[in-house]
C-alpha positions as CSV (number, residue, x, y, z in Angstrom):
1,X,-56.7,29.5,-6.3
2,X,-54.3,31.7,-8.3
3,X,-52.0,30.0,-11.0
4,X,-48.7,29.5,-8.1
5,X,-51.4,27.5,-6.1
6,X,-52.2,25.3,-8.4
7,X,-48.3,24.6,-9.3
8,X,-48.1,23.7,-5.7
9,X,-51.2,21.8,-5.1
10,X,-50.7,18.0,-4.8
11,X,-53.8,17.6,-6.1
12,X,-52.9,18.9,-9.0
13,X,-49.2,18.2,-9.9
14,X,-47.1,15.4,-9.6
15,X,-44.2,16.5,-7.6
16,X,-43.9,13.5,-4.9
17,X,-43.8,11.0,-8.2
18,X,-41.3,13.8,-9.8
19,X,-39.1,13.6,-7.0
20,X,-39.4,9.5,-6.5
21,X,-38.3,9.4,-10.1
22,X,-35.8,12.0,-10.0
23,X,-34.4,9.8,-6.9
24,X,-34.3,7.0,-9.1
25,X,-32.2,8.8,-11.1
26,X,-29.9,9.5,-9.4
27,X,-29.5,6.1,-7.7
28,X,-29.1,4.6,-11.5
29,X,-26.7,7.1,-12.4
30,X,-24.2,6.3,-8.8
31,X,-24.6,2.8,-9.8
32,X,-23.4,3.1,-13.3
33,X,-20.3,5.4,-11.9
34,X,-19.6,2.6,-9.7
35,X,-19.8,-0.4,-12.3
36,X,-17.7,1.8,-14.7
37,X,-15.6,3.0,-12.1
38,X,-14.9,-1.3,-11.0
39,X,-14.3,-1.9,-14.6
40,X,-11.6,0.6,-15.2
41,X,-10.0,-0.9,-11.9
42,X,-10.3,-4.2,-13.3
43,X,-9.1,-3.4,-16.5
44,X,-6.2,-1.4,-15.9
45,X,-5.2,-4.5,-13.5
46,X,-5.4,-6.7,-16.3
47,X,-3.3,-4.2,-18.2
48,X,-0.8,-4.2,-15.6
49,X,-0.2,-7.5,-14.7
50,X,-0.4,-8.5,-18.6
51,X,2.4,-6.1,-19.7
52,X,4.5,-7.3,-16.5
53,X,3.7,-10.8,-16.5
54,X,7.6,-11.5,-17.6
55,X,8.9,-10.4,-14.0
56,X,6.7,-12.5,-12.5
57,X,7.8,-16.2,-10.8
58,X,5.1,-17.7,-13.3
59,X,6.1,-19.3,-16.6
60,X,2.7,-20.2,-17.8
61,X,-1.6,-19.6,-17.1
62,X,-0.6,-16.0,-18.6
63,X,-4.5,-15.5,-19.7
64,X,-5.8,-17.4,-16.2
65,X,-4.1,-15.3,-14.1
66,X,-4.6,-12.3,-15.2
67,X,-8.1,-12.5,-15.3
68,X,-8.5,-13.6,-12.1
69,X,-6.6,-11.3,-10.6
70,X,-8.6,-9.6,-8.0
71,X,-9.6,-12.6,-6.8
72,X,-6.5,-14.1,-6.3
73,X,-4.8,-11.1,-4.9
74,X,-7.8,-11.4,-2.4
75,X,-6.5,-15.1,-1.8
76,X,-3.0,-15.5,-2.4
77,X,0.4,-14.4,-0.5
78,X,2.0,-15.5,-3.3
79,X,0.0,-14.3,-6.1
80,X,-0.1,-10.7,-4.5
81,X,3.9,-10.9,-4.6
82,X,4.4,-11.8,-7.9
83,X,1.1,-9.1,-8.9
84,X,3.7,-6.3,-7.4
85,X,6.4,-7.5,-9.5
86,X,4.4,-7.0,-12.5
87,X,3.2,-3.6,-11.5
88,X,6.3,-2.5,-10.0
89,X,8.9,-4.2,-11.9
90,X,10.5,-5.2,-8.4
């Protein structure tokens, strides 16, 4: 066997356990996009409904409702009216 040969040779190398790892990889690094990308979501609709909490129906559970927002837009007709007033200002 000549030097490329042996570079190819599973026997010799480790390029299925490169590529597994390298998989890995790449699987960690989507995942952490997509945490990151959830938490900028959720942040900037904290941000949102914090700074336009004041054209909102609600007079008080300032802190509670905001940071429970996605959960009660999921949930509530009434929440998810006043959680467009604070983003939209209508």
């Amino acid at each position: 066997m000549d030097r490329s040969d042996q570079r190819l040779s599973p026997e010799k190398g480790s390029s299925c356990r490169q590529q597994v790892g390298n998989e890995q990889g790449v699987e960690t690094a989507m995942l952490n996009l997509l945490v990151l990308g959830l938490l900028v979501v959720y942040g900037g609709g904290v941000w949102k409904f914090w700074n336009g909490f004041n054209r909102t129906n609600f007079t008080e559970g300032k802190i509670r409702l905001t940071l429970l927002w996605p959960i009660l837009l999921a949930t509530n007709k009434s929440y998810r009216k006043n959680f467009n007033k604070a983003l939209k200002g209508r």
